[in-house]
Backbone as CSV, one residue per row, in Angstrom:
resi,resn,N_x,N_y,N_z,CA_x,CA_y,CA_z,C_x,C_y,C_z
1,UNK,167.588,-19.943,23.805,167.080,-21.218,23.382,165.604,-21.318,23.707
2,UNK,165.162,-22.157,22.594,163.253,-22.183,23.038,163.386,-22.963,24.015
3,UNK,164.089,-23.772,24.360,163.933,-25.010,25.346,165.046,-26.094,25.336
4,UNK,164.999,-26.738,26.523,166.336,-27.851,26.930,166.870,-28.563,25.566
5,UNK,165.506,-28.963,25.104,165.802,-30.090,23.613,165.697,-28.637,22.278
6,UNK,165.417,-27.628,22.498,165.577,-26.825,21.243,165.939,-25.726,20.806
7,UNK,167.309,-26.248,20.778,168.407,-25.271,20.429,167.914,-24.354,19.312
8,UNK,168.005,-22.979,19.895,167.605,-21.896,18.833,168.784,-20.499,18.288
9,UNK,168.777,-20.236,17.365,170.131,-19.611,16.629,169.126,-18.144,15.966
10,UNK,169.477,-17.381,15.182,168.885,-15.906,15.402,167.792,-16.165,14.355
11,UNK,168.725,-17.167,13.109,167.687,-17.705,11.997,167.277,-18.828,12.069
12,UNK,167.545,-19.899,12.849,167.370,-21.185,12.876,167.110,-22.030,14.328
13,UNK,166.542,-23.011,14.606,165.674,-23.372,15.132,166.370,-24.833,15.169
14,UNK,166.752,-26.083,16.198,166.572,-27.603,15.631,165.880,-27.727,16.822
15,UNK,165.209,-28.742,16.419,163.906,-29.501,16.962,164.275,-30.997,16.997
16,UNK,164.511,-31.870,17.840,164.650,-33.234,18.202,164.151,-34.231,16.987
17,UNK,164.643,-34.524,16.209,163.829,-36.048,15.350,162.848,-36.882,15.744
18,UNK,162.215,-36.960,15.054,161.049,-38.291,16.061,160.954,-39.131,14.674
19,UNK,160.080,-40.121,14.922,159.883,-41.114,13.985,158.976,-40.541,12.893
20,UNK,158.130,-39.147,13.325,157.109,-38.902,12.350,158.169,-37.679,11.387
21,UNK,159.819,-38.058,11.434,160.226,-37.277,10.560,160.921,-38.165,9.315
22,UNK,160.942,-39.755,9.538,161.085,-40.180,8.809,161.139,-40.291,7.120
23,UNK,160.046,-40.199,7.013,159.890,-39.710,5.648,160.343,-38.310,4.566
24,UNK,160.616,-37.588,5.739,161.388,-36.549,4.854,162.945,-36.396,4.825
25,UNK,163.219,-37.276,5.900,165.103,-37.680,6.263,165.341,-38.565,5.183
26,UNK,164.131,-39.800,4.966,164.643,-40.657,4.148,164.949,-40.344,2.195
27,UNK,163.846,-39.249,2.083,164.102,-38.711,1.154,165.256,-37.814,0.900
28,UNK,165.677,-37.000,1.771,166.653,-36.409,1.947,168.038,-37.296,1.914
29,UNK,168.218,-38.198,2.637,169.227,-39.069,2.393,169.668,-39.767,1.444
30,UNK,168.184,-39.921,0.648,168.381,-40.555,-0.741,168.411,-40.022,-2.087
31,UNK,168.741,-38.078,-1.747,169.110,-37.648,-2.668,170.575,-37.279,-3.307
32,UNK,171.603,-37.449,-4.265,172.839,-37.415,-4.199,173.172,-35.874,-3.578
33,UNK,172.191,-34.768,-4.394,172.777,-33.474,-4.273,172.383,-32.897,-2.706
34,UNK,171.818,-34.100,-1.633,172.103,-33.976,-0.357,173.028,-34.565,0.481
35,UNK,173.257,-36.123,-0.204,174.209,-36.894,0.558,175.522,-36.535,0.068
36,UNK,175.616,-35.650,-1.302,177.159,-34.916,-1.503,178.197,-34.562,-0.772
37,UNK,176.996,-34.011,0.254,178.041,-33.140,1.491,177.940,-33.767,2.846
38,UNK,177.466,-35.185,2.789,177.554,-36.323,3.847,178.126,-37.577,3.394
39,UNK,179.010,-37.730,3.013,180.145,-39.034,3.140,179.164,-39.416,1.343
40,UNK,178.725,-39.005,0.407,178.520,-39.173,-0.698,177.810,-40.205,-1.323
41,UNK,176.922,-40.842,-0.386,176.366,-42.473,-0.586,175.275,-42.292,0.057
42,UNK,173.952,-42.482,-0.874,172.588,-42.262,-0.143,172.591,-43.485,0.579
43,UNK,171.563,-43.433,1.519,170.959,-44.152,2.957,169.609,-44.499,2.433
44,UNK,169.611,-46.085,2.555,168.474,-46.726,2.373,167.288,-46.249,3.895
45,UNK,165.794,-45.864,3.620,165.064,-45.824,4.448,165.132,-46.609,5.775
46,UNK,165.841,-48.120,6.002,166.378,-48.852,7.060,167.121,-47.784,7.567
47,UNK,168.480,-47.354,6.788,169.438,-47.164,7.594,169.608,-45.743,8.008
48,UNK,168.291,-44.612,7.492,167.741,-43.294,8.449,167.237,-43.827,9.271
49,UNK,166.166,-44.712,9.524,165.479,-44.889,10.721,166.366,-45.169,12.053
50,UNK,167.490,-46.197,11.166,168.227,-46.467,12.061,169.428,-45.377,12.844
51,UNK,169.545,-44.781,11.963,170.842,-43.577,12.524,170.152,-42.043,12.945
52,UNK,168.644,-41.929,11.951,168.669,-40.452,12.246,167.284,-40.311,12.734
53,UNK,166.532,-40.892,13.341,165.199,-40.521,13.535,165.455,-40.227,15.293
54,UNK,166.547,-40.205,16.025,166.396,-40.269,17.200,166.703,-41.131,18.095
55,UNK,167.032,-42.808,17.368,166.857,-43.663,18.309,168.399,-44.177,18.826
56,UNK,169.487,-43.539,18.682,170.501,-43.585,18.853,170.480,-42.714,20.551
57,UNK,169.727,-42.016,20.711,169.676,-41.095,22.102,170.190,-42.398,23.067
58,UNK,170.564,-41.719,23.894,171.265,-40.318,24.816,172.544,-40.129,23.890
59,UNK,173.162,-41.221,23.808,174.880,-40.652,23.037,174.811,-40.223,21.745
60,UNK,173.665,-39.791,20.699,173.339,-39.087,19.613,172.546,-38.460,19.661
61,UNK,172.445,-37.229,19.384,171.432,-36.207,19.380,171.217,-36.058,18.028
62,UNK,169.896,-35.718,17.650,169.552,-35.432,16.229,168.200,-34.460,15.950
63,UNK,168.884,-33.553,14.955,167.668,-32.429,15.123,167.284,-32.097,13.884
64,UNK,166.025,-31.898,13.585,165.739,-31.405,12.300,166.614,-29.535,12.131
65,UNK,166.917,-29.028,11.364,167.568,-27.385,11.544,166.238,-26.729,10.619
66,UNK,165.399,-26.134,11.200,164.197,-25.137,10.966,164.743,-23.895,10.389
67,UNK,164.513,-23.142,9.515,164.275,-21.905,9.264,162.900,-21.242,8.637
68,UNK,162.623,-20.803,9.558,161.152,-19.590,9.506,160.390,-21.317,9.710
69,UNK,160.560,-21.824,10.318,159.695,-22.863,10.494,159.795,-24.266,9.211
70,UNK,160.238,-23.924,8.130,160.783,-25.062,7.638,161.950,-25.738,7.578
71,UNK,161.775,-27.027,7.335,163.097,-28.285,7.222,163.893,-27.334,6.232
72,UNK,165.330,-27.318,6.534,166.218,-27.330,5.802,168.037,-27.810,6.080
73,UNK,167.537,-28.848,7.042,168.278,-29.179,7.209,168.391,-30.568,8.301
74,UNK,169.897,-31.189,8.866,169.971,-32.155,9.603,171.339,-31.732,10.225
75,UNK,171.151,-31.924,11.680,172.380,-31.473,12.554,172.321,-32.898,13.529
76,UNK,173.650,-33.318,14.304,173.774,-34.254,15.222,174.536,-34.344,16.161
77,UNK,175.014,-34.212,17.464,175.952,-34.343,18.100,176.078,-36.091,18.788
78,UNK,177.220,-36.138,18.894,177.776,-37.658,19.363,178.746,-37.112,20.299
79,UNK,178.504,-37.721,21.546,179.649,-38.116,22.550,180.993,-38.619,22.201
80,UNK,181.952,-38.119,22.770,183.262,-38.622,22.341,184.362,-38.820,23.659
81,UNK,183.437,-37.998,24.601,184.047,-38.477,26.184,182.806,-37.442,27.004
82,UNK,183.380,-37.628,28.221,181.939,-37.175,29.514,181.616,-35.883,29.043
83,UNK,182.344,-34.886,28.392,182.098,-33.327,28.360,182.020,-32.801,26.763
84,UNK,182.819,-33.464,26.044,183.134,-33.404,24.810,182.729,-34.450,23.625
85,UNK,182.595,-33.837,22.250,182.232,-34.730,21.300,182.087,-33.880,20.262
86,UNK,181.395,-34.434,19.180,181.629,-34.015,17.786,180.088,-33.857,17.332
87,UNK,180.051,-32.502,16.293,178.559,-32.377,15.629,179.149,-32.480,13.892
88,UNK,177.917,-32.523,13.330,177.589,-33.161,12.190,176.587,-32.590,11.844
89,UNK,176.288,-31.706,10.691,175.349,-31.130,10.157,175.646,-30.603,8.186
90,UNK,174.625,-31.114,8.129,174.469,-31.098,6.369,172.598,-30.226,6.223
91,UNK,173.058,-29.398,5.071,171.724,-28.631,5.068,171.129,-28.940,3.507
92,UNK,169.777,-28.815,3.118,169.275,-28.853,1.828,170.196,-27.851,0.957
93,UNK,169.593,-28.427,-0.490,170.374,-27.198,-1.177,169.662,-26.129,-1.023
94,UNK,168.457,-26.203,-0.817,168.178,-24.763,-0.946,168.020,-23.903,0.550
95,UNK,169.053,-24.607,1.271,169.214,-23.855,2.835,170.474,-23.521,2.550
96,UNK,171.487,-23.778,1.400,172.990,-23.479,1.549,173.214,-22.023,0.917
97,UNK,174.095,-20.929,1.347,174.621,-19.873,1.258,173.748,-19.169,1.883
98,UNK,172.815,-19.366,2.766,172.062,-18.450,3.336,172.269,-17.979,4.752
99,UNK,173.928,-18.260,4.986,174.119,-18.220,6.759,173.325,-18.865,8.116
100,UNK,173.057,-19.716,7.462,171.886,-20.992,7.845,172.678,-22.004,9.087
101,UNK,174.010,-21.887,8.397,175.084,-23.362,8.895,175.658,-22.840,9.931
102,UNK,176.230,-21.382,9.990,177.092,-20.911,10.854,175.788,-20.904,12.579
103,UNK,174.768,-20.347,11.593,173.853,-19.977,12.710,173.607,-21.146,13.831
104,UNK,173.014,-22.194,12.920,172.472,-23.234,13.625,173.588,-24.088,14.374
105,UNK,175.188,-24.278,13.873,175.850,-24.557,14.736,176.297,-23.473,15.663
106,UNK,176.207,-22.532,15.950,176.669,-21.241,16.707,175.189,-22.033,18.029
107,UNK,174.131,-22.190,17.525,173.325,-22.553,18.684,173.604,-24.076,19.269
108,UNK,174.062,-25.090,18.599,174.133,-26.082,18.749,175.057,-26.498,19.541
109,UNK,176.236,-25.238,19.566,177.452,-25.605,20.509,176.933,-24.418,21.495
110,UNK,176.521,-23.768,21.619,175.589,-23.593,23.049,174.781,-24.168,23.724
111,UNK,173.799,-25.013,23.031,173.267,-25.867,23.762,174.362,-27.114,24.294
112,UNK,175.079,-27.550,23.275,175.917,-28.155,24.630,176.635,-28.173,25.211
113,UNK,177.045,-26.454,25.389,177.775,-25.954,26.458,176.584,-25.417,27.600
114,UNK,175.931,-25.025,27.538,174.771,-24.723,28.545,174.291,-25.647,28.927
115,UNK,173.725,-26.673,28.372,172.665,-27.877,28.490,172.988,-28.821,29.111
116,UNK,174.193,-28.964,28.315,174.927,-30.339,28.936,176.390,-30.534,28.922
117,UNK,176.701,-29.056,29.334,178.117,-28.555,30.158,179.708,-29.372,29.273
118,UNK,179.326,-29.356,28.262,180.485,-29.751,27.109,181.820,-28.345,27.182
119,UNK,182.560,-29.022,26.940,183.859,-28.180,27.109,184.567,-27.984,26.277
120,UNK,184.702,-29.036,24.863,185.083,-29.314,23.686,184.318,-29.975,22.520
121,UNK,184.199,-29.272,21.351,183.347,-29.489,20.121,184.280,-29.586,19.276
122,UNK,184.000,-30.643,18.224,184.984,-31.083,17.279,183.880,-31.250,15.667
123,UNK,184.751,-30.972,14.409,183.537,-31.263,13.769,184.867,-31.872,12.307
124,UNK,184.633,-32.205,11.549,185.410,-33.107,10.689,185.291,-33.166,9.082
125,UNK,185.354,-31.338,8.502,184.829,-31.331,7.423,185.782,-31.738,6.168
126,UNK,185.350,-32.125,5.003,185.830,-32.739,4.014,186.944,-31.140,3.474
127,UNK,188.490,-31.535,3.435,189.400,-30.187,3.046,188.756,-29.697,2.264
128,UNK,188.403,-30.528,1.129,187.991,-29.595,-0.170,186.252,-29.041,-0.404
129,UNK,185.911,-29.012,0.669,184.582,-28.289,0.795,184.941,-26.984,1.522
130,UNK,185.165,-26.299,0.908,185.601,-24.805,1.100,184.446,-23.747,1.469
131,UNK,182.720,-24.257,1.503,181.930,-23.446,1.562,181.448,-23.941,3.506
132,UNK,181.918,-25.719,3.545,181.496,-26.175,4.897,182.826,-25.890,5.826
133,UNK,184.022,-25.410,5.408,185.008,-24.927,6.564,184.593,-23.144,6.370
134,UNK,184.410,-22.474,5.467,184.298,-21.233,5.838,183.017,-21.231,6.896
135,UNK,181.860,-22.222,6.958,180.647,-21.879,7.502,181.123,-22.876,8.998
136,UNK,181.953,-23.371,9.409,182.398,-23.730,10.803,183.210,-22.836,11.557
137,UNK,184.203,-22.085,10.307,185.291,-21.210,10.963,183.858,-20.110,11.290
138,UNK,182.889,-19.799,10.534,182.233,-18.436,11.127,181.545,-19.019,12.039
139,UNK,181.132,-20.011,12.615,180.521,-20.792,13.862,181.429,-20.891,15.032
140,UNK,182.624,-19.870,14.957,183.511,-20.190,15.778,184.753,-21.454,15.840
141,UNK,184.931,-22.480,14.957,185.635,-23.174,15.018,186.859,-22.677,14.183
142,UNK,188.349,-23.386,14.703,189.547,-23.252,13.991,189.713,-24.603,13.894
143,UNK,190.579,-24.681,12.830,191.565,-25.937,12.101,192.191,-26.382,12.977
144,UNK,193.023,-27.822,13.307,193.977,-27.995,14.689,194.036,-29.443,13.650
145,UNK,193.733,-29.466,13.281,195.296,-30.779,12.113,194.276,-31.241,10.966
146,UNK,194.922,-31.668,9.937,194.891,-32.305,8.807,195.057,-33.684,8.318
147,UNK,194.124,-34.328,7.715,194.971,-35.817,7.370,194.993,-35.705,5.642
148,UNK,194.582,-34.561,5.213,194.826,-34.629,3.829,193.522,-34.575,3.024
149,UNK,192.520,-35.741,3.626,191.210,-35.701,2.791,190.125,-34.496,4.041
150,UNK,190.232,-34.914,4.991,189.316,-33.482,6.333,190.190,-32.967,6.731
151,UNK,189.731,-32.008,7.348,190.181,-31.453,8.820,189.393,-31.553,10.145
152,UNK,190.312,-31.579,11.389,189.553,-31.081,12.315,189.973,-29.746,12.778
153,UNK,188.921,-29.833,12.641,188.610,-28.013,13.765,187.793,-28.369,15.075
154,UNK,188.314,-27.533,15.740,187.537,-27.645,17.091,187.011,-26.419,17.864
155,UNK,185.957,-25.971,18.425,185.588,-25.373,19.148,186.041,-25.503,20.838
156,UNK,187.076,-24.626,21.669,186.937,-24.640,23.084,185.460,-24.063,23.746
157,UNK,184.802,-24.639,24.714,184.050,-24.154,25.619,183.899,-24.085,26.607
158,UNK,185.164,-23.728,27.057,185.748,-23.167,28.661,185.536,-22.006,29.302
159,UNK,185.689,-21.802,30.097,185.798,-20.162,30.553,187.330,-19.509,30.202
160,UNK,187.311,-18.701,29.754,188.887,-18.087,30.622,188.947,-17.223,31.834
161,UNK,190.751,-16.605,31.438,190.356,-15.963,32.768,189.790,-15.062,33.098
162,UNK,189.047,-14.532,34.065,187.826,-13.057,34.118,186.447,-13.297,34.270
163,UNK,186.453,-14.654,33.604,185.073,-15.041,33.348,184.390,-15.092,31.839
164,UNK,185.340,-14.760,30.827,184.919,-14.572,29.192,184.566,-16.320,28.915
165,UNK,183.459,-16.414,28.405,182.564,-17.522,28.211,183.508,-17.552,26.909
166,UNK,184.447,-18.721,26.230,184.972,-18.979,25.131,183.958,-19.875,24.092
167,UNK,183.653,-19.986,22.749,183.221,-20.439,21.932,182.006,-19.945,21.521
């Protein structure tokens, strides 16, 4: 990792949100063929500032996802108890099929197993997005139930026994 706040992956990079990223979240949010693969309903410029620029911290984390130094993406983790919680990440189109997703969550659930000693990662992708469960299962996550429209899959980040670092 480059650092406490910046989780780094072999191709990818996230960097903390600030307010001076506004303008390119809000555009991003307000495009369909980005909000497709986020609950399907663009986000008025209010309601990025309000959810994704950062100001949700400590119990939301939010990172721009860098590759070779550009935006191509948005990742987030949320608390869901003292050790454990759930991430959230949607990438541009033109960051998708490039092993971009697996990467940057492969770092993202290290940083908060290293960082901030998380034990369980959960993530909640839509069933019929078949390109965002193959790119969680290669991030290490498995399936563990169904309600028909998502799944969850979850990542363990425990030790076992011997000492094998799991996730």
């Amino acid at each position: 990792m480059a650092d406490d706040q910046s989780p780094a992956g072999v191709f990818t990079r996230l960097v903390p949100t600030t307010e001076d990223d506004l303008d390119l979240l809000a555009g991003w949010f307000a495009a369909p063929e980005f909000v497709e693969q986020w609950g399907g309903v663009p986000y008025s410029r209010e309601e990025v500032a309000e959810k994704y620029v950062g100001r949700r911290r400590p119990r939301v984390g939010s990172f721009l996802v860098l590759a070779q130094g550009v935006p191509t993406g948005y990742a987030q983790y949320w608390y869901a108890g003292e050790a454990e919680g759930g991430i959230d990440m949607v990438l541009t189109p033109e960051g998708r099929g490039r092993g971009l997703g697996p990467d940057a969550a492969r770092a993202l659930v290290a940083y908060l197993r290293e960082v901030l000693g998380w034990r369980r990662v959960t993530v909640d992708p839509a069933a019929g997005n078949l390109r965002a469960v193959r790119a969680w299962e290669k991030a290490g996550f498995r399936t563990v139930s169904s309600d028909g429209e998502h799944l969850l899959m979850e990542c363990e980040l425990g030790t076992a026994p011997g000492g094998t670092v799991l996730g």
